[in-house]
C-alpha positions in Angstrom: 74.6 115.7 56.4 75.3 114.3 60.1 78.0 111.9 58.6 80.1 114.4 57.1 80.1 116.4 60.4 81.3 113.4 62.1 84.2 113.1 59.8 85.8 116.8 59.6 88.4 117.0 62.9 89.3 114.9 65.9 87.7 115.3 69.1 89.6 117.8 71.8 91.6 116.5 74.6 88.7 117.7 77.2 86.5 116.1 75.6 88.0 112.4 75.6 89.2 112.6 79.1 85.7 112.9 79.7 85.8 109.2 78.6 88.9 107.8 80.7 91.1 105.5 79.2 94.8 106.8 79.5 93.3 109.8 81.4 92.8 108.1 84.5 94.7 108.4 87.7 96.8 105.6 89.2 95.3 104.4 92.1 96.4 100.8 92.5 99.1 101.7 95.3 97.4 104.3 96.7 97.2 103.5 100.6 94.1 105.1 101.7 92.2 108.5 102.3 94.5 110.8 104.3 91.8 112.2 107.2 92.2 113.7 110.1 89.9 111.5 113.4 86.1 112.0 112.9 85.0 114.5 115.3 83.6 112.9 118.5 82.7 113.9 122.2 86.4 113.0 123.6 87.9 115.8 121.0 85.4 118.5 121.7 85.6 118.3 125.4 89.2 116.7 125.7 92.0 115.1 123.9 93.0 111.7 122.6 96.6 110.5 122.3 97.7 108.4 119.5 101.2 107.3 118.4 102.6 107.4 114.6 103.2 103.4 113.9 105.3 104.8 110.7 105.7 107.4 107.6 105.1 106.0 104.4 105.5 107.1 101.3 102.0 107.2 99.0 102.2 107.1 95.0 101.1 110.5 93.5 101.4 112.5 96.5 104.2 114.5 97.3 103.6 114.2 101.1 104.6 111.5 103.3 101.9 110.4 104.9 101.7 109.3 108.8 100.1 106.1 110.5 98.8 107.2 113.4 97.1 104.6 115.7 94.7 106.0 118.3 92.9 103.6 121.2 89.0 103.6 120.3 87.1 105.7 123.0 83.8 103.4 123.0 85.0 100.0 122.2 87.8 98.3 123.1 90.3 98.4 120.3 92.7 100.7 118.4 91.6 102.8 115.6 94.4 103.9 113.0 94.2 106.5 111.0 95.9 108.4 107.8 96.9 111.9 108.1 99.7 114.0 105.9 102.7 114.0 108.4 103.6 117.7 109.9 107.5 118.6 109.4 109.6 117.0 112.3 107.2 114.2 112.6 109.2 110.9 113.8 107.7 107.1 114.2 106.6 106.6 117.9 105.6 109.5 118.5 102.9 110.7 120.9 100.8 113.1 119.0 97.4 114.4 120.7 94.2 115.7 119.4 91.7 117.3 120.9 90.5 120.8 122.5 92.7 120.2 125.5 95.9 119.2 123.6 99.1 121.3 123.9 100.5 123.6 121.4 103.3 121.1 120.0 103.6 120.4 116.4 102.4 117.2 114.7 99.2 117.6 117.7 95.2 118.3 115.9 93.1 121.3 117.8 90.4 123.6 117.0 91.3 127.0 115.9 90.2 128.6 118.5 92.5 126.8 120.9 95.4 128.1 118.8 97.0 131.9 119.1 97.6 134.0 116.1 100.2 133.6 113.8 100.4 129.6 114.5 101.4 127.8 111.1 98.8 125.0 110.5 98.7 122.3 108.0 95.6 119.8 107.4 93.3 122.0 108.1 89.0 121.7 108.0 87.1 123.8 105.7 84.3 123.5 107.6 84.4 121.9 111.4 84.0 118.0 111.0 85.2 117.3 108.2 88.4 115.7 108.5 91.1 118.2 106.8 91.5 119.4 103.6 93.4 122.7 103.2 97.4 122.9 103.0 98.3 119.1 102.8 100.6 119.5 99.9 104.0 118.9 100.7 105.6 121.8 102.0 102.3 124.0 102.7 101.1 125.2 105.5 97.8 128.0 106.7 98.6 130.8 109.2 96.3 132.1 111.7 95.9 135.9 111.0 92.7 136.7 113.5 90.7 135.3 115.8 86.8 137.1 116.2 85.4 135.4 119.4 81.9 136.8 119.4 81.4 135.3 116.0 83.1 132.6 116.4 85.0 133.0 113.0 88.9 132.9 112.2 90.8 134.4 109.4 93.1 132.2 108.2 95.6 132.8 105.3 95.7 130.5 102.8 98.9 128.5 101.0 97.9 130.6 97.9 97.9 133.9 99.7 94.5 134.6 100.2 92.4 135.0 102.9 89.3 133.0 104.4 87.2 133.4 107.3 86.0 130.0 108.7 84.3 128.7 111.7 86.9 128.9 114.7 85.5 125.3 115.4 87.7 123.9 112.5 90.3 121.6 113.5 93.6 121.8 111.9 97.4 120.3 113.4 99.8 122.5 114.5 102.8 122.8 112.2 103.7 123.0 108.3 103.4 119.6 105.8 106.6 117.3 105.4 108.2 117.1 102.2 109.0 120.6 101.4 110.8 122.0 98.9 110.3 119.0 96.7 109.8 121.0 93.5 113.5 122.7 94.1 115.3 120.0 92.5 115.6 120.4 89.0 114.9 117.9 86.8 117.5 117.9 84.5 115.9 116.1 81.6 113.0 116.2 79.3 112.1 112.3 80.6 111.6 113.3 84.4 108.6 115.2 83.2 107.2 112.8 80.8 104.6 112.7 83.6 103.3 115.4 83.1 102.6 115.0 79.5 102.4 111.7 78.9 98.3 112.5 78.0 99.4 114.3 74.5 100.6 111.1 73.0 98.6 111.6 70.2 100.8 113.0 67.4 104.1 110.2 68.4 103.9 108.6 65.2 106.6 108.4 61.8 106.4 112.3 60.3 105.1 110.1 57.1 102.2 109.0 58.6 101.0 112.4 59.8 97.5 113.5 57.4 98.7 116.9 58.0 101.8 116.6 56.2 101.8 117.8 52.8 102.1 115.5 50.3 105.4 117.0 49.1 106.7 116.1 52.4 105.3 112.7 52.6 106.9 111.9 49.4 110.0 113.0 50.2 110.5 111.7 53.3 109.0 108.3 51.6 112.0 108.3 48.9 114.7 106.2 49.5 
């Protein structure tokens, strides 16, 4: 019957993280949601200059990440805002974003401001939405062609590959801070505990194990 079923194995890993529990991310420290501005009218016709307050360090991402405070254009106060900091990137720093900001690392524009061959990191997928290709430590997109009748860009990708996107996408100029972090070996088992901590599900006496035959569990259960 049903109840029999329910007995025979143990449910698969997939399946439980499905539930949560020990499977869940660590989020408690995590500072915020690393974006680039939201598009506006000062962007798409000019620039806006901001200044990087400081580079922090955020749990579970291998990127620093940058504070970048920029004055509000329609009310009067300063916006801040998180963004994954480019290589070279320093605390007080002007930085600029816009369609009529200079080619100088660490600075946001649309592709099509850009020539070819310009490494970019934090880049849109599609135009307005606030970066999220190559913000991995280390990773950066390169500018391959620029098609300005369609108004598309290939870009190559940190995996290799190629995509053609809207040349309206913004992206900053340079290559994510924080590279080569996976160079360093680790040395020991326990540095990568991390990454399997989730199979803790056999860490128990070798006499406790069902699976163990009984010859085993008896010896081991001798004195």
């Amino acid at each position: 019957g049903p109840h029999s079923l329910a007995k025979m194995g143990k449910i698969i890993r997939g399946c439980r993280k499905g539930k949560g529990s020990i499977f869940k991310s660590h989020t408690r420290n995590r500072i915020g949601q690393v974006k680039l501005r939201a598009l506006d009218y000062a962007e798409r016709q000019g620039y806006m200059k901001g200044v990087v307050k400081e580079i922090v360090h955020e749990p579970g991402r291998g990127a620093p990440v940058a504070r970048v405070q920029f004055q509000d254009p329609y009310r009067y106060k300063r916006s801040n805002e998180l963004v994954c900091a480019a290589e070279g990137m320093y605390s007080g720093q002007f930085i600029y974003a816009g369609k009529k900001a200079a080619l100088v690392v660490g600075n946001i524009l649309p592709l099509y401001q850009m020539p070819e061959g310009t490494l970019i990191c934090n880049l849109e997928a599609k135009a307005g939405d606030r970066g999220k290709i190559a913000k991995c430590s280390g990773d950066y997109a390169t500018i391959v062609t620029h098609d300005f009748d369609k108004g598309t860009t290939r870009v190559r990708m940190p995996s290799g590959s190629k995509k053609t996107m809207s040349n309206k996408c913004r992206a900053m100029v340079g290559l994510v801070a924080g590279g080569g972090r996976t160079d360093k070996p680790l040395l020991k088992a326990g540095r990568a505990f991390h990454k399997y901590r989730v199979k803790r599900n056999e860490v128990r006496k070798p006499t406790t194990h069902l699976r163990s035959s009984p010859r085993l569990v008896s010896s081991l259960a001798a004195p």
